[in-house]
C-alpha positions as CSV (number, residue, x, y, z in Angstrom):
1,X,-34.0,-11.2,-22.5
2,X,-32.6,-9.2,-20.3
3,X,-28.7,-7.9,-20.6
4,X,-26.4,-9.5,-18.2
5,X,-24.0,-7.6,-16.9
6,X,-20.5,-9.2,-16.5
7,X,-16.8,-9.0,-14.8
8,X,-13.8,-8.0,-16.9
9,X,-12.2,-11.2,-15.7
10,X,-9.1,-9.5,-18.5
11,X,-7.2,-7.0,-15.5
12,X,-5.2,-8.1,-12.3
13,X,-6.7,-9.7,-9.6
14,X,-6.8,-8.7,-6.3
15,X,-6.2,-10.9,-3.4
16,X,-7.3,-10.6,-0.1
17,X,-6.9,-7.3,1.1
18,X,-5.3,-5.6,-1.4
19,X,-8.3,-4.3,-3.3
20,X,-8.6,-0.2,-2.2
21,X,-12.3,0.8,-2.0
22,X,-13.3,4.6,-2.1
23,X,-16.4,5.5,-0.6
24,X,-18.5,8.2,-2.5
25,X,-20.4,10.8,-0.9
26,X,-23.3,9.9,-3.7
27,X,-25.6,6.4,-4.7
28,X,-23.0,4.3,-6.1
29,X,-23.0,1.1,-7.4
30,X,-19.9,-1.7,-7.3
31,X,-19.4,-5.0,-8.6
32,X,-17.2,-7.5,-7.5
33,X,-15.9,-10.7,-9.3
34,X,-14.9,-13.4,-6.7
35,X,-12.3,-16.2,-7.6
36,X,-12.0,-20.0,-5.7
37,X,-8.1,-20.5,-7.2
38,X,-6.4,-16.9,-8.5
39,X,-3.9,-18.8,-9.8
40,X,-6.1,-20.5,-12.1
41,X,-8.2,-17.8,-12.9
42,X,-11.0,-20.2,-11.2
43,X,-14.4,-18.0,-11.1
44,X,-16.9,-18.7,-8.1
45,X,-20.3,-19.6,-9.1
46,X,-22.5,-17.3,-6.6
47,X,-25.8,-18.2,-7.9
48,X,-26.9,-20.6,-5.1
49,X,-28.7,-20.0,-2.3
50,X,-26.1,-18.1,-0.7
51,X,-26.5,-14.5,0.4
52,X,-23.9,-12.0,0.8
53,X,-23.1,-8.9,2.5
54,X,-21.0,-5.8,2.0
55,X,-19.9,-5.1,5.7
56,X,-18.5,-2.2,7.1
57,X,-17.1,-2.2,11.1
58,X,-16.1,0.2,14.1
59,X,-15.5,-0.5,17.1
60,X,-19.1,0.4,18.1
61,X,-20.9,0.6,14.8
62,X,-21.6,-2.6,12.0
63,X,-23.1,-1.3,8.3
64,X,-24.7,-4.2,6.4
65,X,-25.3,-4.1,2.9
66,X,-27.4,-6.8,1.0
67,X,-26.9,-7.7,-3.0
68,X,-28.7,-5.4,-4.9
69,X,-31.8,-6.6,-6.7
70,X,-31.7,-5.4,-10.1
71,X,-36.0,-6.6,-10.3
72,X,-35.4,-7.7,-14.0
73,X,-34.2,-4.6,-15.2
74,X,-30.5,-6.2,-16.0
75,X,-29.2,-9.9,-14.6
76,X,-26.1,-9.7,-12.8
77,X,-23.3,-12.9,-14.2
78,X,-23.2,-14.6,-10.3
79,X,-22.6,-17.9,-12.2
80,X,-19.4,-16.5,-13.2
81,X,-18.5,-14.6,-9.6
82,X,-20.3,-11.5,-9.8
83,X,-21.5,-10.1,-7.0
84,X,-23.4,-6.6,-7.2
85,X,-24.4,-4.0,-4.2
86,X,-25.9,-0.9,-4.2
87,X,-24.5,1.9,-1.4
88,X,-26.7,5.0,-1.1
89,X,-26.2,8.0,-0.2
90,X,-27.2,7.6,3.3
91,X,-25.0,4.2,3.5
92,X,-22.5,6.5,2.5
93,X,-22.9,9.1,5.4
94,X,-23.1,6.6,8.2
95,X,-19.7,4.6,6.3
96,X,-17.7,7.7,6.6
97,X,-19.1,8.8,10.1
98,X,-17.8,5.4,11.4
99,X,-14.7,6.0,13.9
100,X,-12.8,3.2,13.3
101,X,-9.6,3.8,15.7
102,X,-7.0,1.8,13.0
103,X,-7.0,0.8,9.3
104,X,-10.9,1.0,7.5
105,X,-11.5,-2.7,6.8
106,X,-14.8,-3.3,4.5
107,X,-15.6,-7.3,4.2
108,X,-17.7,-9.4,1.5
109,X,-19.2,-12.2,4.5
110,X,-22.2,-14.6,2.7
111,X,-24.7,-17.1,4.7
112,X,-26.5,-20.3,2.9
113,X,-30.3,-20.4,3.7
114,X,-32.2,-23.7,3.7
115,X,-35.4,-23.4,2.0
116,X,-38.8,-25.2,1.9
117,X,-40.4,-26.1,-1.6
118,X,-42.4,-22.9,-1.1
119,X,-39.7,-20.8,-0.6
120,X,-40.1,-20.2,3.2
121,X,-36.4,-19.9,5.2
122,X,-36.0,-23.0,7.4
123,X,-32.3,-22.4,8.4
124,X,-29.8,-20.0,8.5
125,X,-25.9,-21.2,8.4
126,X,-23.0,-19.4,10.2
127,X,-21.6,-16.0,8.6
128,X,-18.2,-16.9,6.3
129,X,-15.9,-14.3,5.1
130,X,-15.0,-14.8,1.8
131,X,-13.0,-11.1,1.1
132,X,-11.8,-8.3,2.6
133,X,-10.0,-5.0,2.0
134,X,-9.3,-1.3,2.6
135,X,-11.8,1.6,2.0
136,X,-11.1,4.9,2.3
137,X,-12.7,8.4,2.0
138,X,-13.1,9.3,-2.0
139,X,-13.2,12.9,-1.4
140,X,-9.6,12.3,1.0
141,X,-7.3,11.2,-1.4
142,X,-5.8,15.0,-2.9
143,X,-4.6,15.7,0.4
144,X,-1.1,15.3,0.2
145,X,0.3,18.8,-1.5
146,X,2.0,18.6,-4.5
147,X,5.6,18.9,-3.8
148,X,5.9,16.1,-1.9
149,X,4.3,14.2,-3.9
150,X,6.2,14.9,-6.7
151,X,9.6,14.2,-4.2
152,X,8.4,10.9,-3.6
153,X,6.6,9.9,-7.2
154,X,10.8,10.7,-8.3
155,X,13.2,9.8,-6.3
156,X,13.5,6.1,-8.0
157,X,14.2,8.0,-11.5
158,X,16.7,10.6,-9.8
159,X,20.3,8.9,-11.0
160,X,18.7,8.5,-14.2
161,X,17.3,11.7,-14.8
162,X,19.9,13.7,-13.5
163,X,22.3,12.1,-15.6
164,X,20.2,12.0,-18.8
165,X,20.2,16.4,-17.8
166,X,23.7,16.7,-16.9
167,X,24.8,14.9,-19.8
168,X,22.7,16.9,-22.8
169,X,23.9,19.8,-21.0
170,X,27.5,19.1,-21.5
171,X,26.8,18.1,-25.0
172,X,24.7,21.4,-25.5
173,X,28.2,23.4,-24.2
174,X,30.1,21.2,-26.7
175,X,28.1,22.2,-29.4
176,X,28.2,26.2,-29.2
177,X,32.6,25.6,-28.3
178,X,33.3,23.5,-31.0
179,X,30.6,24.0,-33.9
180,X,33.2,23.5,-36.1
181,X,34.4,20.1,-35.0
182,X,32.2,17.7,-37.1
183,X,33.7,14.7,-35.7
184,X,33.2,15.6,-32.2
185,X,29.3,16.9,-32.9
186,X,28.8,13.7,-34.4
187,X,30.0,11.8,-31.7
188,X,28.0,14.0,-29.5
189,X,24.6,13.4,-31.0
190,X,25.2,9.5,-31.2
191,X,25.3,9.9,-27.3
192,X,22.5,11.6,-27.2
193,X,20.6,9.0,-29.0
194,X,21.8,6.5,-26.6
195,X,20.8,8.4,-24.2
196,X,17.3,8.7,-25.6
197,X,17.2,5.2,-26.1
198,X,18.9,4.5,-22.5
199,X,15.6,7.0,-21.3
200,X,12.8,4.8,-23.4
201,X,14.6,1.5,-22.2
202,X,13.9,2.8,-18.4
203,X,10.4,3.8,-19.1
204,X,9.5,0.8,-20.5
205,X,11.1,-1.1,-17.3
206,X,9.3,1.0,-15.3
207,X,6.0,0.7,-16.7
208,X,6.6,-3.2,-16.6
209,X,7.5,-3.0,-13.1
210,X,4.6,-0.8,-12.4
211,X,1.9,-3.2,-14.6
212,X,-2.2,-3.1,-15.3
213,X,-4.4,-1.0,-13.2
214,X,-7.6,-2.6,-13.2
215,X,-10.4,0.5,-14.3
216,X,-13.3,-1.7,-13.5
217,X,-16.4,-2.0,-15.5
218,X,-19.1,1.1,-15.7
219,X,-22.7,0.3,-15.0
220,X,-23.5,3.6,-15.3
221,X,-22.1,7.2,-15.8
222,X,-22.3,7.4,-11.7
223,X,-20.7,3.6,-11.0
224,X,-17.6,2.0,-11.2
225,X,-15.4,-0.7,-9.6
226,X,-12.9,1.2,-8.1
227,X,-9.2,-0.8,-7.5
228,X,-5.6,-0.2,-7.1
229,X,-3.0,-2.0,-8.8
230,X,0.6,-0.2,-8.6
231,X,2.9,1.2,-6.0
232,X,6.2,2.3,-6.0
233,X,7.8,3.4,-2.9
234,X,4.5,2.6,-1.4
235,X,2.7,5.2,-3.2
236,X,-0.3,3.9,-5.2
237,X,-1.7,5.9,-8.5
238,X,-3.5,4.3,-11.9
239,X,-1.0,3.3,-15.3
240,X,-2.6,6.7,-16.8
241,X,-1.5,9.0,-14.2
242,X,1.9,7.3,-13.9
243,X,2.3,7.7,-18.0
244,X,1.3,11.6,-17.6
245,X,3.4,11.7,-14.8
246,X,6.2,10.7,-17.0
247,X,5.4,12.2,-19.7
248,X,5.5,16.1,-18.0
249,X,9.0,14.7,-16.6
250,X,10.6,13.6,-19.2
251,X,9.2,16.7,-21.7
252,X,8.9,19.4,-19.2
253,X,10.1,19.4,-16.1
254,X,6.7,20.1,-14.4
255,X,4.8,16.8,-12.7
256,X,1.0,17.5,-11.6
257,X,0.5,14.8,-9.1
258,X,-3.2,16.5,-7.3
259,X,-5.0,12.8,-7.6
260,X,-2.3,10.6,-7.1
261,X,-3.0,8.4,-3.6
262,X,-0.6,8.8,-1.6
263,X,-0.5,5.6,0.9
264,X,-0.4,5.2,4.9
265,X,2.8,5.9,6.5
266,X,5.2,2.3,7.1
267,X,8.2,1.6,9.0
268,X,10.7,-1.1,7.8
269,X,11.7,-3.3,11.2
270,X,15.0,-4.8,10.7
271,X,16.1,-6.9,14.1
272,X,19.3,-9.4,14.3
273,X,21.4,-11.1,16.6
274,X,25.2,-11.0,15.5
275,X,26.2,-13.4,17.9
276,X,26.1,-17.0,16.3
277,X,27.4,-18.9,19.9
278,X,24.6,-17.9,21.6
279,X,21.1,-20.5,20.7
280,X,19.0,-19.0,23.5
281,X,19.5,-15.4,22.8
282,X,16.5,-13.5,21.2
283,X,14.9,-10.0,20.7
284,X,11.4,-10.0,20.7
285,X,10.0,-6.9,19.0
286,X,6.4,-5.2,20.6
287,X,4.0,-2.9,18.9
288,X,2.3,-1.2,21.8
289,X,2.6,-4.1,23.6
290,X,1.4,-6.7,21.0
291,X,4.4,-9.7,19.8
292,X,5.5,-8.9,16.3
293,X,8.1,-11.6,16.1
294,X,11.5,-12.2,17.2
295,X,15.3,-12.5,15.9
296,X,17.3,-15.7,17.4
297,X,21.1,-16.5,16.8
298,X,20.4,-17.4,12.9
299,X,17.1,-16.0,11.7
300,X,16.9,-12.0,11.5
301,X,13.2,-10.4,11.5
302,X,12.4,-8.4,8.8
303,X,8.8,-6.5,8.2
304,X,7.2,-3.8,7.5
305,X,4.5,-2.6,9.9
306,X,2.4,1.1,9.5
307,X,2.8,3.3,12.2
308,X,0.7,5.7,13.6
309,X,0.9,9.1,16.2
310,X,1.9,7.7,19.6
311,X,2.9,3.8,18.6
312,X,5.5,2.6,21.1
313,X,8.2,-0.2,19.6
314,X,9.6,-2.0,22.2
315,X,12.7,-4.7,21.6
316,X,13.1,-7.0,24.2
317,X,16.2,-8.8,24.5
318,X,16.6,-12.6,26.7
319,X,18.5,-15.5,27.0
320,X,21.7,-13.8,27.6
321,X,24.4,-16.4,28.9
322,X,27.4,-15.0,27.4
323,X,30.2,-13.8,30.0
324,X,30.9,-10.7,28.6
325,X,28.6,-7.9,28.5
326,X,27.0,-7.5,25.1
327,X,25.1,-3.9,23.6
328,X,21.5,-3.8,22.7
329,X,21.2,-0.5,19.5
330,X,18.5,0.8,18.2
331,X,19.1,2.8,15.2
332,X,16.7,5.3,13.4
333,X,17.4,5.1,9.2
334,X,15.0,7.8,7.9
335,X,14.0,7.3,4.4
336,X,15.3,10.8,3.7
337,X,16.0,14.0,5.4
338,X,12.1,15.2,6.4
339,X,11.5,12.2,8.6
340,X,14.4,13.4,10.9
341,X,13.7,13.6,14.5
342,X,10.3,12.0,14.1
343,X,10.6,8.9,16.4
344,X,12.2,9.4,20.3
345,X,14.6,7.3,21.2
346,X,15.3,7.8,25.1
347,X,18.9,5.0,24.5
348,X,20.7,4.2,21.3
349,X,22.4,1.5,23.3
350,X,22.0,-0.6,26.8
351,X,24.6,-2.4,28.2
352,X,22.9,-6.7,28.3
353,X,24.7,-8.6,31.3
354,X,25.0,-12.7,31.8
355,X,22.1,-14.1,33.0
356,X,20.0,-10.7,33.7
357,X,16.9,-11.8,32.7
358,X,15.1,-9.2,30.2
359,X,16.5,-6.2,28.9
360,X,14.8,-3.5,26.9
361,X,15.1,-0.8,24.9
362,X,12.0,1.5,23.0
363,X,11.5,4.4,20.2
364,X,7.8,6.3,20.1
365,X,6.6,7.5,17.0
366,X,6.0,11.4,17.7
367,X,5.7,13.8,14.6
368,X,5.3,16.7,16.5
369,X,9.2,17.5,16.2
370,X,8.5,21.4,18.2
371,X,5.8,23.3,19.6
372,X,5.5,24.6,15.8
373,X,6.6,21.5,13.5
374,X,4.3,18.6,12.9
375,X,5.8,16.4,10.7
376,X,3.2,14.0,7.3
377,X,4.1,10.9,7.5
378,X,3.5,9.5,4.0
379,X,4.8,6.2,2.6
380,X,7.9,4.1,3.8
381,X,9.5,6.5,6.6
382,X,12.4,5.0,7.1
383,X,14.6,2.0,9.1
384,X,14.2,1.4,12.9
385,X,16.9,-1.1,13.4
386,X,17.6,-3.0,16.6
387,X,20.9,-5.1,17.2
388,X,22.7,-6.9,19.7
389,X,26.7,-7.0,19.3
């Protein structure tokens, strides 16, 4: 009998969209395990006579990619969700080539053929999507240089840290003044250990906040199901880099971050409407001219939306019946100092009348601060806040 090879239905599971596909230069293999209920763990029995696709898009350019036929060499679980494909080397070249102009989507799509008792194909249904994700580059993710990697990766630990260092510091000092205090030393090192255990107690928070990354199973020494799991401050990296990570911070000082994925820069939008009199009045935010949402008089909008060079936000304010003239702001937060300057705000405030129809107000995206300065924009960049008081 041939070996069957299964899913390692044990890890996290992805849903839609979240799963991170890197694209090798090389023949690579991947296999997927789909799910009907992911809260139940509920598997999807793929053994019909269903067909499926792995499909890449641009705006120009589709890349289909049937299930891969193992011809009786192994059996591949699909009564149990698996789903197995095969991208070559040239697959691979035309994937990467593809100009996508926006996020790279890859989709799992499947069609149900009707069949004769001799096998022949006497209809084809409609394509259905049953998952899609991100894929990315797997050659373009140690871009990012190390220190800002390492700025980002610690700037959640920093209050700990730094006061886990400044206080064995003092109790270092301590030591050498009054080495003849055996009370005090005492004292000393019994804050230390809580300190220690104050350190271990974070870790282990951390690492539960963090949780599984899903590793995949290995067909071969050249195949594996790639997937990300964890972020934090919308940086993604795998439980074993994190733990090294750690572990180089907390014993000496010195983080090497060169494969930790770094993801696409994301604004925070944060819109409301102080005045609670006023049921018609509304900002309406734009993304280059597309409807994001809108604040009214008792519902703020809240999201967080990536950002690209050039992307215009535009806040559109109406419904103003008040008779006193009211202020529309809009407020850059950066997430820290680097992001400074980086979106162009022509008003910070314009003056909304009674009755004057539509009043609006924008900020651009640019991180070309100077003729010299290009600003990376990597992770959450900061707070564009718009207001009306």
């Amino acid at each position: 009998m041939a070996e069957i090879i299964k899913g390692d239905n044990t890890k996290g599971i992805k849903s839609v969209g979240e799963l991170a596909l890197r694209i090798s230069r090389f023949d690579s293999y991947r296999l997927f395990t789909l799910y009907e209920n992911v809260g139940e763990r509920k598997v999807m029995d793929v053994s019909g006579n269903h067909k499926y696709y792995l499909v890449f898009k641009s705006i120009s350019k589709e890349i289909r990619i049937p299930e891969y036929d193992p011809n009786g060499l192994f059996e591949v679980d699909k009564v149990n969700g698996c789903i197995l494909f095969k991208i070559t080397k040239k697959n691979a070249e035309d994937i990467l080539g593809m100009k996508t102009g926006g996020e790279r989507i890859f989709y799992i799509v499947r069609v149900f053929e009707e069949k004769d008792a001799f096998g022949k194909v006497l209809n084809v249904t409609d394509e259905v999507e049953v998952y899609h994700g991100k894929w990315g580059d797997d050659a373009a993710f140690t871009t990012f240089t190390t220190e800002t990697k390492v700025d980002l990766l610690t700037k959640s630990l920093a209050v700990q840290v730094d006061r886990n260092a400044k206080q064995f510091t003092e109790y270092q000092e301590l030591q050498e003044k009054y080495n003849e205090e055996i009370k005090k030393t005492s004292d000393l090192e019994k804050e230390l250990e809580a300190m220690r255990a104050e350190r271990d107690a974070l870790q282990s928070s951390l690492n539960e906040y963090i949780g599984d990354t899903h590793e995949g199973t290995l067909l071969s020494t050249d195949t594996k199901y790639i997937a990300f799991e964890n972020t934090l401050d919308n940086i993604s990296f795998t439980e074993e880099q994190y733990s090294n990570a750690m572990s180089e911070l907390m014993t000496k000082s010195n983080i090497n971050l060169e494969y930790v994925d770094i993801d696409d820069p994301a604004i925070t939008l944060n819109v409301k409407v102080y005045d609670a009199t006023l049921k018609d009045l509304m900002i309406t935010v734009y993304k280059n001219n597309i409807s994001l949402g809108s604040a009214m008089f008792n519902q703020d909008f809240n999201k967080n939306i990536f950002v690209r060079q050039g992307d215009e936000f535009k806040f559109e304010c109406t419904g103003m019946t008040a008779q006193t003239p009211k202020g529309l702001h809009l407020l850059y937060k950066p997430s820290y100092d680097y992001y400074n300057g980086i979106i162009k705000i022509d008003k910070s405030l314009v003056e909304v009348r009674p009755n004057s129809g539509t009043t609006t107000i924008n900020g651009i995206i640019d991180y070309q601060i100077d003729e010299e300065t290009v600003i990376e924009g990597v992770g959450n960049i900061g707070t564009l806040e718009c207001y009306i008081k």
